[in-house]
C-alpha positions as CSV (number, residue, x, y, z in Angstrom):
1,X,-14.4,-14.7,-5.7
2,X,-14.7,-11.8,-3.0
3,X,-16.7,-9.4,-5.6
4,X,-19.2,-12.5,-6.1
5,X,-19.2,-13.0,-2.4
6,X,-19.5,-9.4,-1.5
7,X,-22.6,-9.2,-4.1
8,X,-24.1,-12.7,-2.2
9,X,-24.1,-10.8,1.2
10,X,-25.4,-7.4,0.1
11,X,-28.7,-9.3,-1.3
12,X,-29.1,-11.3,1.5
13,X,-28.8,-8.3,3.8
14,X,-31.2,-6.6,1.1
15,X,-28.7,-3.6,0.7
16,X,-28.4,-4.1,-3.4
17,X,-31.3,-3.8,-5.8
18,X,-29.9,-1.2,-8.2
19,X,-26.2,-0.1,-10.2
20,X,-26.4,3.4,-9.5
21,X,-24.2,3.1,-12.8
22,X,-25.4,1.3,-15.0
23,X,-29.0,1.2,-14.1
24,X,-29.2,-2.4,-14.0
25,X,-31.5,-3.4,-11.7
26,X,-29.6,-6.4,-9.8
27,X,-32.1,-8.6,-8.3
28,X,-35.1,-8.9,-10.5
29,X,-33.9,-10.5,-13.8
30,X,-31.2,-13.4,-14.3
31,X,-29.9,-11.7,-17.3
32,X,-28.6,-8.6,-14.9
33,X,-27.4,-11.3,-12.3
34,X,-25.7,-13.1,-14.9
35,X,-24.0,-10.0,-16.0
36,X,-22.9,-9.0,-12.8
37,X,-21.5,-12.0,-11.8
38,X,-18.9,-11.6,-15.3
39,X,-18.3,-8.2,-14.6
40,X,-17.3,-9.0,-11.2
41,X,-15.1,-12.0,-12.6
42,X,-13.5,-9.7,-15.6
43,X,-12.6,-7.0,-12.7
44,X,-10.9,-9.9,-9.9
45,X,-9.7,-11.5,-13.1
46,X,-7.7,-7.9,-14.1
47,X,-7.1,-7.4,-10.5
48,X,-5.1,-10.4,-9.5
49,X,-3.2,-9.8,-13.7
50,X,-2.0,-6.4,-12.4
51,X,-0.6,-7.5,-8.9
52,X,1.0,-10.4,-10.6
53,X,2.7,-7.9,-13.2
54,X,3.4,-5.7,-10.2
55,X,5.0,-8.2,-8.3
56,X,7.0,-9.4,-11.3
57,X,8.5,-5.9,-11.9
58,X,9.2,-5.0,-8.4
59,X,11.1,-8.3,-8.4
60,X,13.1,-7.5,-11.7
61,X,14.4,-4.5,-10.7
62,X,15.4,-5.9,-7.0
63,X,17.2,-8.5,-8.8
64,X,18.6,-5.7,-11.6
65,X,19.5,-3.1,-8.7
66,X,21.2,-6.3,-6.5
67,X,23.2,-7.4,-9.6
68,X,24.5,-3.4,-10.7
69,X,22.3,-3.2,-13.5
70,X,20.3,0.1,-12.5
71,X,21.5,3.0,-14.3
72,X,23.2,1.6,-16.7
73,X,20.2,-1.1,-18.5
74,X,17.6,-0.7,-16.2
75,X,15.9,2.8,-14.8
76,X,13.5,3.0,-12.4
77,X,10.7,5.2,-13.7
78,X,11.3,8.3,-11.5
79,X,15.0,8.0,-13.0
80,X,16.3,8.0,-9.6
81,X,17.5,4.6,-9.6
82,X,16.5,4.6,-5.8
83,X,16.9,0.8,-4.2
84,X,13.6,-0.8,-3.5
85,X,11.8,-0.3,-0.2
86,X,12.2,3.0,2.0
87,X,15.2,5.0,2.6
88,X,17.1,4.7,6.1
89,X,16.9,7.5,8.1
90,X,20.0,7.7,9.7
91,X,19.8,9.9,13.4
92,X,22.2,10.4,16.2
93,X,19.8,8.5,19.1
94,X,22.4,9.3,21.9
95,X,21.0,13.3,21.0
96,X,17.6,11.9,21.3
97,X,18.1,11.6,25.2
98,X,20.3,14.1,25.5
99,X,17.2,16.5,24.3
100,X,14.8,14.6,26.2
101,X,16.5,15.2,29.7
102,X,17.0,18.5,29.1
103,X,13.3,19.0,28.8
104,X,12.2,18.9,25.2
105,X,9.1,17.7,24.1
106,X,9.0,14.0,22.2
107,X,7.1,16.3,19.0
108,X,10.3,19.3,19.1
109,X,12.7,16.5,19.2
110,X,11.1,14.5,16.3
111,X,11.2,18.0,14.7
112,X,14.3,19.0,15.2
113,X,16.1,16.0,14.4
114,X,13.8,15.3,11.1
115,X,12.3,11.8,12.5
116,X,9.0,10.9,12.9
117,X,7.5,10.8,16.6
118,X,7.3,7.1,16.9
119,X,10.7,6.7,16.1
120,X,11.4,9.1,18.9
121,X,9.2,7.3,21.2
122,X,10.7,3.5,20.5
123,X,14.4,5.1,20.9
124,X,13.6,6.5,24.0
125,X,11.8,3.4,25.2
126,X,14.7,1.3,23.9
127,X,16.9,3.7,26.2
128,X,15.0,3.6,29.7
């Protein structure tokens, strides 16, 4: 219902009189209201169907991936059969304070070593 409460607190705050689509004018007749208010239902309605589908398929293929069935039954649509979630960086962090006490910048050690700067930051601040 945050599309139907969204619409409530744009009229109240007089910011809505017009679908710059559509060209239905909002306020003035209850057949426009009454059409907004659907297509704002349709649209959360389709919304919360595709996270739900989302969620089911990102769960499938955890559970396919955990159980060795990627590759072989089950491919994930970039055909990479990747595991879900993002790839571990792995990084020497004992080089990441060897570079900073000789000097080198938090951004040219982040470069060199292909890590981000915040993950240069928290190892150093681990370190100290």
């Amino acid at each position: 219902m945050d599309c139907l409460n969204n619409i409530k607190f744009l009229e109240d705050h007089g910011s809505l009189s017009q679908s710059p689509r559509e060209s239905i004018p909002i306020i003035r007749s209850p057949a426009s209201r009454f059409l907004l208010h659907v297509l704002g239902a349709a649209a959360e309605f389709e919304r919360s169907l595709i996270r739900e589908r989302t969620q089911a398929g990102r769960l499938r293929y955890q559970q396919d991936y955990d159980a060795g069935r990627v590759g072989k039954t089950v491919h994930s649509r970039s055909g990479k059969n990747l595991p879900i979630g993002r790839p571990k960086k792995i990084f020497d962090r004992e080089r990441v304070i060897e570079l900073r006490q000789r000097g080198a910048s938090i951004r040219a050690i982040a470069k060199r070593l292909g890590v981000g700067v915040g993950t240069v930051t928290r190892t150093l601040r681990v370190a100290c």
